[in-house]
C-alpha positions in Angstrom: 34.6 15.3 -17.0 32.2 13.3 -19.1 32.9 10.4 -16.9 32.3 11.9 -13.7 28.8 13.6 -15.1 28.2 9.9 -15.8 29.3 8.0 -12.9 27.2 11.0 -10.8 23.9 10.1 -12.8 23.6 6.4 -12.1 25.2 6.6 -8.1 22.2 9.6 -8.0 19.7 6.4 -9.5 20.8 3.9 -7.9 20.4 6.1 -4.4 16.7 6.8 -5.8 16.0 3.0 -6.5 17.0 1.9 -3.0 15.6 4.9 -1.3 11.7 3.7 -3.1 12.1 0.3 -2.1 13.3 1.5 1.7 10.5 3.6 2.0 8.1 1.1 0.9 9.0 -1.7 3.2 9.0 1.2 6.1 5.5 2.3 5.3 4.2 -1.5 5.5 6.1 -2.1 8.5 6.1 1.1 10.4 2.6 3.3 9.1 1.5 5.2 11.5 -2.1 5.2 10.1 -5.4 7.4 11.9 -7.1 4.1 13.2 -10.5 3.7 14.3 -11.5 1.3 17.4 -15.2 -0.1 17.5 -16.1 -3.3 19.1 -19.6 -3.4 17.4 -17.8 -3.1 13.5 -14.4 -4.5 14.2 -16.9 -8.0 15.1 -19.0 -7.6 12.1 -16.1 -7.5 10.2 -14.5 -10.7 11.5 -18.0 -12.3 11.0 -17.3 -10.9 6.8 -13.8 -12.7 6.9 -14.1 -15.3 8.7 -15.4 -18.2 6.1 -13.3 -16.1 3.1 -9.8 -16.4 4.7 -11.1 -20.4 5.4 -11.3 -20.3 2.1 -8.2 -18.6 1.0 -6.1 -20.9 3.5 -5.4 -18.3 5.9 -7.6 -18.8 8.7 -4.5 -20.1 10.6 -2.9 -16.4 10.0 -4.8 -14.7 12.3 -5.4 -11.7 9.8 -7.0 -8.9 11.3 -8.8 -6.2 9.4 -8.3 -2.3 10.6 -10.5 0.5 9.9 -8.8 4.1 8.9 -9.7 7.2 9.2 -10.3 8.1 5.8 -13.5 9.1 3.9 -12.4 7.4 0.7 -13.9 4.1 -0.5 -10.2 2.3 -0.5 -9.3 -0.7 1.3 -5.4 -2.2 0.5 -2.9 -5.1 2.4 0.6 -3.8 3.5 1.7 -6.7 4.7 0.3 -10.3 5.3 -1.2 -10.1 8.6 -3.7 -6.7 8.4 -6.2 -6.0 6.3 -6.9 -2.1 6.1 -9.8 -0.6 5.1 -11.3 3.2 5.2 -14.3 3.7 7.3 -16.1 5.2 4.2 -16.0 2.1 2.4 -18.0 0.7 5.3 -20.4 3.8 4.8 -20.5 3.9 0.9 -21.3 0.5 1.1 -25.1 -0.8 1.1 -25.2 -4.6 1.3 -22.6 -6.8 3.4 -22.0 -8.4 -0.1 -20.0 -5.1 -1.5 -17.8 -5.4 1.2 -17.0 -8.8 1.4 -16.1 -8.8 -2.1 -13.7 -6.0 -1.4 -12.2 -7.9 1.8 -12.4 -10.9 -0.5 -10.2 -9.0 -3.4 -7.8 -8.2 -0.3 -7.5 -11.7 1.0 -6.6 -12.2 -2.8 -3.6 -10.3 -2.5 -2.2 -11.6 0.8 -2.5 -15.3 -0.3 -1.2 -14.8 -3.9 1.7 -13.7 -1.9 1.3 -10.5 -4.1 3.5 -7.7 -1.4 6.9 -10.4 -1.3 6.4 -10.5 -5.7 5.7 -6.6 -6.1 8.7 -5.9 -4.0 11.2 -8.4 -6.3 10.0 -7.0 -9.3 10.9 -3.6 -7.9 14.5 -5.5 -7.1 14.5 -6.2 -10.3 13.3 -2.6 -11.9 16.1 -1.3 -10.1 18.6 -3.2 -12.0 17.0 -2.4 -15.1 17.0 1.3 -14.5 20.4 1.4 -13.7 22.1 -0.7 -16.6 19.4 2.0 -18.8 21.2 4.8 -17.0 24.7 3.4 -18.0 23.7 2.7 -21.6 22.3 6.2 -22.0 25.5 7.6 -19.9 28.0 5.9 -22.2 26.1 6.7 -25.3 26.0 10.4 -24.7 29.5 10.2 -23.8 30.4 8.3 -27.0 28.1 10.8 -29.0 29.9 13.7 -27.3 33.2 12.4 -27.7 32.5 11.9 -32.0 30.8 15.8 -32.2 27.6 14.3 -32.5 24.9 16.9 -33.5 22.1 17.0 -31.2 23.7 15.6 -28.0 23.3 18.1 -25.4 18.7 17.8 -26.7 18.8 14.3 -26.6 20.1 13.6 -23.3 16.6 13.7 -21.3 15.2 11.1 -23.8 18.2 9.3 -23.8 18.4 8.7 -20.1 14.7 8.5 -19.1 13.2 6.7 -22.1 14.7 3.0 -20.7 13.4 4.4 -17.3 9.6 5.3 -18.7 9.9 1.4 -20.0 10.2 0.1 -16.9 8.4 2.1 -15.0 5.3 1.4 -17.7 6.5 -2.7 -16.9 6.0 -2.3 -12.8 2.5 -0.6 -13.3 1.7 -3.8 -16.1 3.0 -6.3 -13.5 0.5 -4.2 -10.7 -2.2 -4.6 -12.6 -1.8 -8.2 -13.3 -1.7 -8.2 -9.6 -5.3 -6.5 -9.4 -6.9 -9.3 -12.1 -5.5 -12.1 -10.3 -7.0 -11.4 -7.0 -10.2 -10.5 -8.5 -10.4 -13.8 -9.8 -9.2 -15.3 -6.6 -12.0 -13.0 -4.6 -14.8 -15.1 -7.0 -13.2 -18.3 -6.2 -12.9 -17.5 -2.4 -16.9 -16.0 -2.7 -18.0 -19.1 -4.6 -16.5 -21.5 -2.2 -18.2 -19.8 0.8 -21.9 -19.7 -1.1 -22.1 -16.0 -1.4 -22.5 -13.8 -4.5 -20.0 -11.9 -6.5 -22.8 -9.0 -7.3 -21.5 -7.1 -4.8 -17.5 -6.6 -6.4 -19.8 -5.7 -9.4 -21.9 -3.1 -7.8 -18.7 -1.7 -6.6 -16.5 -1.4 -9.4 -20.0 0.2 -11.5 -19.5 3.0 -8.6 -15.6 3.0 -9.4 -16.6 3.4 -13.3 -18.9 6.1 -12.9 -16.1 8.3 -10.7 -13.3 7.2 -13.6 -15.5 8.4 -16.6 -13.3 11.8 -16.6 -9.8 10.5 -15.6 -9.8 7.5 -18.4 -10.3 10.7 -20.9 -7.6 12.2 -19.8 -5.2 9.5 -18.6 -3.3 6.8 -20.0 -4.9 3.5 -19.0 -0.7 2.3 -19.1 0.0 4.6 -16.5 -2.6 3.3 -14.1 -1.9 1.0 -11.1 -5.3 -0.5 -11.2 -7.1 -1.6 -14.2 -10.1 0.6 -15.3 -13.5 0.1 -13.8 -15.0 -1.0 -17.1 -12.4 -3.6 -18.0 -12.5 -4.9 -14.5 -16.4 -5.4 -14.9 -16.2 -6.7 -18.0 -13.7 -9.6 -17.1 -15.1 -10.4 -14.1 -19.2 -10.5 -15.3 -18.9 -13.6 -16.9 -17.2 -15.2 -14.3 -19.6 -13.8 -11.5 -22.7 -14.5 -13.2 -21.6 -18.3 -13.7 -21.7 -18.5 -10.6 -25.1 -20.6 -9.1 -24.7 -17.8 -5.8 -25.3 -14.9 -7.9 -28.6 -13.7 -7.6 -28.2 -15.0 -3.6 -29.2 -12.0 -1.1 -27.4 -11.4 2.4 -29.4 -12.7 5.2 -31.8 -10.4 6.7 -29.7 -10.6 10.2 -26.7 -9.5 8.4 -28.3 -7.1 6.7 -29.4 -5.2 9.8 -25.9 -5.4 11.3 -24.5 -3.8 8.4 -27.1 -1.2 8.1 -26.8 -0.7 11.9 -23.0 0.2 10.9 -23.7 2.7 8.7 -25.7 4.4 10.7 -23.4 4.0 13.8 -20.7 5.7 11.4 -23.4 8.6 10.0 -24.0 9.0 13.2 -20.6 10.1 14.6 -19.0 11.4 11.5 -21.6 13.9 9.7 -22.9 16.8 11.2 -26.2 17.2 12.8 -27.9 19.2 9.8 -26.6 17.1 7.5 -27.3 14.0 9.3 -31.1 14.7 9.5 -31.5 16.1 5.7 -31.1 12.2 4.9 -34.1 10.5 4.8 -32.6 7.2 6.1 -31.8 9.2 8.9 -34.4 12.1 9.4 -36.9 12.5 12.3 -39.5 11.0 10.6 -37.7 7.4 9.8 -38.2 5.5 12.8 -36.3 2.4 11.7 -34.2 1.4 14.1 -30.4 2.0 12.0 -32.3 6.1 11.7 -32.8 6.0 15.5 -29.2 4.6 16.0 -28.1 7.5 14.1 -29.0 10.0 16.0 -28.9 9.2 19.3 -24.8 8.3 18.1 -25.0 12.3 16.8 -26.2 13.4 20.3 -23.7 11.6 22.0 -20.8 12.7 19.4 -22.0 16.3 20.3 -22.5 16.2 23.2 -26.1 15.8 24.4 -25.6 13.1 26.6 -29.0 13.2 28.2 -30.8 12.6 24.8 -28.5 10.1 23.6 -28.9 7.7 26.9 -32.6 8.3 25.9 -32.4 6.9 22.7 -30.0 4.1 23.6 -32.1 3.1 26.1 -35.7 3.1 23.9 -33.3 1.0 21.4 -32.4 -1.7 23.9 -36.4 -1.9 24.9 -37.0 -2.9 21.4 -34.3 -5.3 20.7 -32.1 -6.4 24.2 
């Protein structure tokens, strides 16, 4: 009986193990993601990769970058060809430069070849688990077999101890995975001339939104290294940098700001949309004007929204 409890635990692991690793190479292969289609932003985003993937070596790998659906600021790699990234990065975002540090952070992963490593380690975590299933198998069946005291309140610890070990090793090795391509993303922004202020600017966001879960949460148990050690590595490193204090170009600028507005435009609601000053009736710059003649067209005042296009194009063909 003992040995058919025991030889039922680790066939039920080992059927666990290959099922995560299954599902994760199915979700990179075959995600079916909410994707969003713009000409205008799928372009400026090229122009943001372009010179960075020169500079990671992977201009020949024609990566593409593809906007989701999601009003998180997240951007991740599932495999080595796409770069995804949520269309409320692009809209939380406020210089070019905060982007293209993230797509640079990205690129970091997909040439550090950091997808093929995560998934031998987890290889490798399976085979761990499972020998840790056998030990704590055999040595409640050896403690069971002698009268031990005690054995039946043990067994949880004995069995998932090994497995919280590992499990605390894969998150380690993930997060090693995060500092390396942050590192990488400077080398990749410092090749290319640009500044690493923006990666900064974004993980200050990040540390202000993590103030309450690093309270509660063990920073062990985290994928991702916390906001304030990320900053604090990388600081030195970006300021070094001659690029630092070097501003987007004014051209680039206007694209991105032009995005934003695009995306305000379509996603928040008219009231909503107009209690922002960068977009209210009274801003006439032309990213508040885009703004709302995209909000008459995404509900439905066709009329007004050709109107506005069209005073748009008068200013700048």
């Amino acid at each position: 009986m003992r040995f058919s409890a025991a030889r039922r635990g680790i066939a039920a692991a080992t059927a666990a193990a290959v099922l995560f690793v299954h599902a994760g190479e199915a979700t990179a292969q075959q995600m079916k993601l909410p994707v969003l289609r713009d000409a205008e932003t799928e372009e400026l985003l090229r122009d943001y990769t372009r010179p960075i993937l020169k500079a990671a070596g992977l201009s020949q790998q024609k990566i593409e970058v593809v906007i989701i659906n999601s009003r998180e600021f997240n951007a991740f790699v599932a495999d080595g060809r796409r770069i995804f990234i949520n269309y409320g990065a692009l809209y939380e975002s406020t210089t070019p430069n905060q982007i293209i540090g993230v797509l640079a952070h990205e690129a970091g992963h997909i040439a550090g070849g950091h997808l093929a490593r995560i998934r031998e380690q987890l290889a490798n975590a399976q085979t761990a688990a499972i020998i840790a299933m056998v030990l704590g198998a055999a040595a409640l069946g050896a403690g069971a077999a002698t009268g031990a005291r005690g054995v039946g309140e043990a067994a949880p610890g004995v069995i998932l101890g090994p497995q919280e070990i590992v499990r605390r090793t894969l998150l380690s090795y993930q997060r090693g995975q995060e500092e390396a391509a942050d590192r990488a993303a400077i080398t990749y922004l410092n090749a290319t001339g640009q500044s690493a202020r923006g990666m900064i600017e974004t993980f200050a966001r990040f540390q202000q939104q993590q103030l309450f879960l690093t309270q509660q949460v063990d920073p062990y148990l985290l994928s991702h290294p916390t906001a304030t050690n990320r900053i604090a590595q990388l600081r030195t490193l970006a300021e070094a940098s001659p690029h630092y204090n070097k501003k987007d170009p004014p051209e680039l600028q206007f694209r991105h700001d032009m995005m934003r507005a695009k995306i305000a435009g379509y996603f928040e609601r008219p009231d909503a949309l107009m209690r922002r000053p960068q977009y209210a009736p009274s801003n006439n710059s032309m990213p508040a004007q885009y703004a709302r003649a995209m909000s008459s067209y995404r509900w439905g005042n066709l009329g007004s929204a050709v109107q506005q296009i069209d005073a748009l194009i008068a200013q700048k063909p």
